[in-house]
C-alpha positions in Angstrom: 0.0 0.0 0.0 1.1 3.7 -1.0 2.8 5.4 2.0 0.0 8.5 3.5 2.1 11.7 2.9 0.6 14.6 5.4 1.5 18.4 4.2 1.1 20.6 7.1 0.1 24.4 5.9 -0.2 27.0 8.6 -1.9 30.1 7.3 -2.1 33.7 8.4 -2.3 36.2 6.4 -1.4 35.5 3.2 -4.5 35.8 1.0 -1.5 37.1 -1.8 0.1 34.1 -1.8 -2.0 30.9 -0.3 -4.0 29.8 -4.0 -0.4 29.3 -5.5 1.1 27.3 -2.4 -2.6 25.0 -1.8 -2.3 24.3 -6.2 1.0 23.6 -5.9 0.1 20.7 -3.5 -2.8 19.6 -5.2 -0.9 19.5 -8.4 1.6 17.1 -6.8 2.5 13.9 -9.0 2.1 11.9 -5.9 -1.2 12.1 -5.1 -1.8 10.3 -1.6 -2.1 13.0 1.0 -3.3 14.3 3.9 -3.3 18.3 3.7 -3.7 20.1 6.6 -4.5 23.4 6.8 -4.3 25.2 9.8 -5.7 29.1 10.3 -4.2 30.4 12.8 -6.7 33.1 13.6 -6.4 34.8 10.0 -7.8 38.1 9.6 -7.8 38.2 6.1 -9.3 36.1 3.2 -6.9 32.9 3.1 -9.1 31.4 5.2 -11.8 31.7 2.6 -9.8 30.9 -0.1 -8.6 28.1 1.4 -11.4 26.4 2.1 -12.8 27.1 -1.6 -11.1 23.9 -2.9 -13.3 20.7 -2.3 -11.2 18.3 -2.5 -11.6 15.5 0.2 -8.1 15.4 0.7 -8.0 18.8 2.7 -8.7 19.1 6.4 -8.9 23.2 7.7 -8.4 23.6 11.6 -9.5 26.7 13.0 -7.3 28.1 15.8 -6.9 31.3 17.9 -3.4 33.2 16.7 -0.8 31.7 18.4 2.2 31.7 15.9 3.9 29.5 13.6 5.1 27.3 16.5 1.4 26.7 17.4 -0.4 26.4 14.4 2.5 24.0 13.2 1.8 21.7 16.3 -1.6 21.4 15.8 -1.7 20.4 12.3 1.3 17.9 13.9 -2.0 16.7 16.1 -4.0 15.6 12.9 -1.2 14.0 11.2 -2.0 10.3 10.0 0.2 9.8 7.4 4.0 7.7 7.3 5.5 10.9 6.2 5.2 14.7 7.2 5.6 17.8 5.1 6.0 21.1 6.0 5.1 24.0 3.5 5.2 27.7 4.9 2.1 29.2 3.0 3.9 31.8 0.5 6.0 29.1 -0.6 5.4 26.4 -3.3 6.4 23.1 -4.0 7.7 21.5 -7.5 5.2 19.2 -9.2 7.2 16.3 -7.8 8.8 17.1 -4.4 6.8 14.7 -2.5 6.9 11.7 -5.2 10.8 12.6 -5.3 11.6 13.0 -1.7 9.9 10.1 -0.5 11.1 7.4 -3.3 14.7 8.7 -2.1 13.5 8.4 2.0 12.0 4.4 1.3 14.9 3.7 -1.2 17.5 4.8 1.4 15.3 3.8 4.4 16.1 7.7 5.2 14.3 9.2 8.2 14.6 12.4 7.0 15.0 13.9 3.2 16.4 17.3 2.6 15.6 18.8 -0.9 17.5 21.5 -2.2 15.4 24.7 -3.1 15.2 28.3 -4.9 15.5 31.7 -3.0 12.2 33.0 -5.3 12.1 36.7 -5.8 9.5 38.5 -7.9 12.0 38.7 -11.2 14.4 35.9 -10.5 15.3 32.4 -8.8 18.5 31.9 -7.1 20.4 28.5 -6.1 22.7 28.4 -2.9 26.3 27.9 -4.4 26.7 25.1 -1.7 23.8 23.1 -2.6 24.2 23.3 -6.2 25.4 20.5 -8.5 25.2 19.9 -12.3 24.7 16.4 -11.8 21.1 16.3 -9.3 23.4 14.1 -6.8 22.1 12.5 -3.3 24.4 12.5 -0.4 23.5 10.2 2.7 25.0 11.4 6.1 25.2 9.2 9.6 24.1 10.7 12.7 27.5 12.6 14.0 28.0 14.0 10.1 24.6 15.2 10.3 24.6 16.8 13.4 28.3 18.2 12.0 26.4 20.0 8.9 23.5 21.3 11.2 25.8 23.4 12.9 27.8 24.9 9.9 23.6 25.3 8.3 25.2 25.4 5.0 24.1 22.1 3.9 21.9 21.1 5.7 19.6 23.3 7.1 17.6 24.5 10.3 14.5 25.4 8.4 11.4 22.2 8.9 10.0 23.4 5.4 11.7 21.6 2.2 12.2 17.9 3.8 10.1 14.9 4.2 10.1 13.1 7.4 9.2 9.8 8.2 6.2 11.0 11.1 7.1 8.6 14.1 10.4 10.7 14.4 9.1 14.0 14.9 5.9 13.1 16.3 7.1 13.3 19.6 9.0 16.5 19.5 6.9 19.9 19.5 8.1 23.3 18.0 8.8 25.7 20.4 5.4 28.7 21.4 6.4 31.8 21.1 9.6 32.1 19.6 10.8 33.5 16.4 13.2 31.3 14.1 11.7 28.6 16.1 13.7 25.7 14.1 16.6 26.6 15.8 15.1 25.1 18.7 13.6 22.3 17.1 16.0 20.8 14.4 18.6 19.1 16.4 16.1 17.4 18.6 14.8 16.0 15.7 18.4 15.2 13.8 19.5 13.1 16.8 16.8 11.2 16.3 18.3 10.4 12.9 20.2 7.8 11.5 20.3 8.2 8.0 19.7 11.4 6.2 19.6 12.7 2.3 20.9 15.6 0.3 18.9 15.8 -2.4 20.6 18.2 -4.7 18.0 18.9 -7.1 16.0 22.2 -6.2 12.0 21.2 -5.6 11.1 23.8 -3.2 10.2 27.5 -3.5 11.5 29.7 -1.3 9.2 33.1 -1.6 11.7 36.1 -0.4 9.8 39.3 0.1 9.8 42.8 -0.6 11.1 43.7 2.8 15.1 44.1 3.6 16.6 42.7 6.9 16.6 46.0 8.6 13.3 46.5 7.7 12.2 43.1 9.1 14.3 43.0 12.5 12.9 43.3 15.3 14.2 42.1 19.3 12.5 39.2 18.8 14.9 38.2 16.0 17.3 37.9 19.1 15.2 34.6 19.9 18.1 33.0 17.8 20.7 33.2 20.0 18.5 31.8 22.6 17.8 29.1 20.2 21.5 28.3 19.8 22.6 28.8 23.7 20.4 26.1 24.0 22.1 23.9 21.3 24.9 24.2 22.1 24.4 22.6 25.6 22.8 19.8 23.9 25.8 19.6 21.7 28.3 19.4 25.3 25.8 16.8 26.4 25.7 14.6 23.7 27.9 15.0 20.6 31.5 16.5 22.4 33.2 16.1 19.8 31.7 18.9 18.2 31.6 21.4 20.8 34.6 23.8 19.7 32.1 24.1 16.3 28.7 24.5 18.2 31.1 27.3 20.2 32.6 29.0 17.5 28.8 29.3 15.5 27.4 30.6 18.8 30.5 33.5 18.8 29.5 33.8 15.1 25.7 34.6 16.1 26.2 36.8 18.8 28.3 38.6 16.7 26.2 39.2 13.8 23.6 40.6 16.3 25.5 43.0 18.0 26.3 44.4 14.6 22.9 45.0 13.6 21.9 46.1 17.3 24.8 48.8 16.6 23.8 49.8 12.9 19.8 49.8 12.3 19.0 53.1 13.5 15.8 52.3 16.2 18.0 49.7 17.7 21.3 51.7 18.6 19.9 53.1 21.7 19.4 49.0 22.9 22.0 48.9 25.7 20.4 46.1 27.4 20.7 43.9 24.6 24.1 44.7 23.6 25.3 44.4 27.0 23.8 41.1 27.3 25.7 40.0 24.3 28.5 41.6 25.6 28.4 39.7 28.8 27.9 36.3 27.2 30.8 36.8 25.0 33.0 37.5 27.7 31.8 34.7 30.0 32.6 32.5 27.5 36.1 34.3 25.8 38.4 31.6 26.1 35.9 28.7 24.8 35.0 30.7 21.5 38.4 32.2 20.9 40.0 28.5 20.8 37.0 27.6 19.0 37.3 30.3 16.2 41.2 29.7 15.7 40.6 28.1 11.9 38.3 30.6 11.3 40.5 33.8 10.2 37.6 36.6 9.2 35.9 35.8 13.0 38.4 35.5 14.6 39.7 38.9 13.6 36.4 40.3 14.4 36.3 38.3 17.9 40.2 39.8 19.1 38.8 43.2 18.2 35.6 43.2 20.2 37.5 41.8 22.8 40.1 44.7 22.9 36.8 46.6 22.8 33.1 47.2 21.0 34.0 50.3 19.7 37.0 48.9 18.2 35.0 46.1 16.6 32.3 49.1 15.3 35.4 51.2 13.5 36.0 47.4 11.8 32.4 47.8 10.9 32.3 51.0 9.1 35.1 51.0 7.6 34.0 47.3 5.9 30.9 49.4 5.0 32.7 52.3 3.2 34.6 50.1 1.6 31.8 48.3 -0.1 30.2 51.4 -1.0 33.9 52.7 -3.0 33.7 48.7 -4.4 29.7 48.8 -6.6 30.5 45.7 -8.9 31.4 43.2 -5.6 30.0 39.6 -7.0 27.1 37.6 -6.0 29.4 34.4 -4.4 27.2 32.6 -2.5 24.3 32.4 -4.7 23.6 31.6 -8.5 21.2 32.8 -10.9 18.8 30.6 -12.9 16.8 31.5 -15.7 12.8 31.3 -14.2 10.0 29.3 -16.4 
C-alpha cells in the first residue's frame, strides 16, 4: 500500500500568496495526502480561499493566533500519514517534491529527506552555491556527520520546510510557542533522532523572499536565535563533544552578527540592554570561543577586536561598510542565478 504523505500548511495572512502554495500541493505527482490546513486566527481572506477547494483530501483547523510554532503543532495533532511535510504558506512546492523525496526516503530507508530549493524573488530564482550541483546528486549522512552539517547550516539546514520526514520521528518533538526562528530550537532534537539522512541536490522547493530588507524586518525578537542556539549548544556538550569547539565558534559567530545590527539599524542603537547582554555572554565564554574560532580567520579577527573593545570592533564595521560602498561591482558568491519558467 502507497505510503499516507501529510502536508502541514499554517496560514495567516497570506490571501497574496495561499491559492499558489494549496495548487501547488494539489498539483503534486504523488497524489496520496493528507493536507492540513491550519488558520491560525487569519484576519484576512486565506481562510476563505482556502477552504474554496473541495477536494476531500483537505482538512482546515480553525485556531486562535498563536504563531507558527502553534499552528505548526496542531496540524502535527491531525497527522496520519507515514510521512510529514512542511510548507510555509507563501512558498510552493515543484510538481514532484513529494513523489521525489519520498522514493529517495523508502529507497534509502532515510528518516529524513532534505531537498534543495530556490531563493524565489519576484523577477528571478536563485540556487545556494553550496547546494548546487550539475549532476542532481544524493548524499547520505550518519548521525555525528549530520549533526556536524547542522551546525555549519550550510548544507543542511535548520529550516522544517523543504524535507520529508518519516512521522514517528518527529511526532514526539513539538516546536517551540512563542519564539521566532523557532527551528533553531527544534531541528537538532529531531536530527539526533536520525540515523540516515539525504541531500537531495536537485531544487523542488520554493522559497518566496519578500519585498522587505533585513533592517526592515528585525525586530528584538529576532534575538530569539541566540537563545535558540545557547540552548544547542548545551545539547551539543551533552551529547555529541566532539563537536563542541564548532557548536562554540557558530554561537561567537551569532552573537556577533547581532551585536552588529543592534549597533547599525538606527531604532536599535539606543538597545544597551541587549548589547550588553551579548557583551556579557561573549566574555563569560572568551576563552571557549576564541579557541573555538582559531581556523576561522575573518571571526576571529572580528572576535580579538571586540574583545580589545566594541568600539573597536564598530570602527572594523564601518570601515568594511565604506569600503563596499567605494567597491559597486562586488560579485554575487554565494548564490547563482537561474533563468525562471
Amino acid at each position: 500500500m502507497k505510503p499516507l504523505v501529510s502536508v502541514i500548511v499554517p496560514v495567516y495572512k497570506v490571501e497574496k500568496y495561499i491559492l499558489f502554495c494549496l495548487e501547488s500541493i494539489l498539483n503534486q505527482t504523488y497524489d496520496h495526502l493528507q493536507i492540513i490546513i491550519v488558520n491560525d486566527g487569519t484576519t484576512d481572506k486565506s481562510r476563505e480561499l482556502a477552504a474554496s477547494y473541495k477536494d476531500e483530501r483537505i482538512q482546515i483547523i480553525d485556531k486562535e493566533n498563536g504563531g507558527l510554532s502553534d499552528a505548526r503543532n496542531a496540524g502535527m495533532a491531525q497527522v496520519k500519514g507515514d510521512y510529514t511535510v512542511f510548507i510555509d504558506s507563501d512558498d510552493w512546492l515543484d510538481p514532484e517534491f513529494i513523489e521525489k523525496t519520498l522514493k529517495i526516503a523508502v529507497l534509502q530507508k532515510a528518516e529524513v529527506v532534505q531537498s534543495s530549493f530556490y531563493y524565489a524573488y519576484p523577477d528571478k530564482l536563485l540556487l545556494d552555491n553550496k547546494m548546487f550541483s550539475n549532476k542532481f546528486s544524493i548524499e547520505l549522512l550518519d548521525n555525528n556527520s549530520l549533526m556536524e552539517k547542522l551546525l555549519e547550516n550550510e548544507e543542511v539546514k535548520n529550516f522544517a520546510w523543504g524535507k520529508i520526514y518519516q512521522t514517528n520521528v518527529i511526532r514526539s518533538i513539538p516546536f517551540r510557542k512563542g519564539m521566532l526562528f523557532e527551528d533553531m530550537f527544534w531541528a537538532h532534537l529531531v536530527m539526533a533522532k536520525v540515523k540516515t539522512y539525504v541531500i537531495n541536490r536537485e531544487p523542488l522547493y520554493y522559497y518566496r523572499q519578500r519585498e522587505e530588507s533585513i533592517v526592515g524586518k528585525y525586530t528584538l525578537k529576532h534575538l530569539d536565535i541566540i537563545e535558540g542556539m545557547k540552548e544547542r549548544v548545551t545539547f551539543i556538550e551533552e551529547n555529541y563533544k566532539g563537536l563542541t569547539s564548532e557548536a562554540y565558534r557558530q554561537l561567537g559567530k551569532l552573537q556577533l552578527e547581532h551585536y552588529r545590527l543592534l549597533l547599525t539599524i538606527k531604532p536599535y542603537r539606543d538597545q544597551k540592554k541587549q548589547r550588553s547582554i551579548i557583551e556579557r555572554d561573549l566574555k563569560r565564554e572568551k576563552d571557549t570561543i576564541i579557541k573555538a574560532a582559531e581556523k576561522d580567520k575573518e571571526l576571529s579577527k572580528k572576535l580579538k577586536m571586540f574583545y580589545i573593545h566594541p568600539t573597536l570592533y564598530l570602527t572594523q564595521l564601518l570601515f568594511n561598510k565604506l569600503k563596499r560602498k567605494m567597491n559597486k561591482h562586488l560579485p554575487e558568491e554565494s548564490l547563482i542565478k537561474v533563468n525562471r519558467s
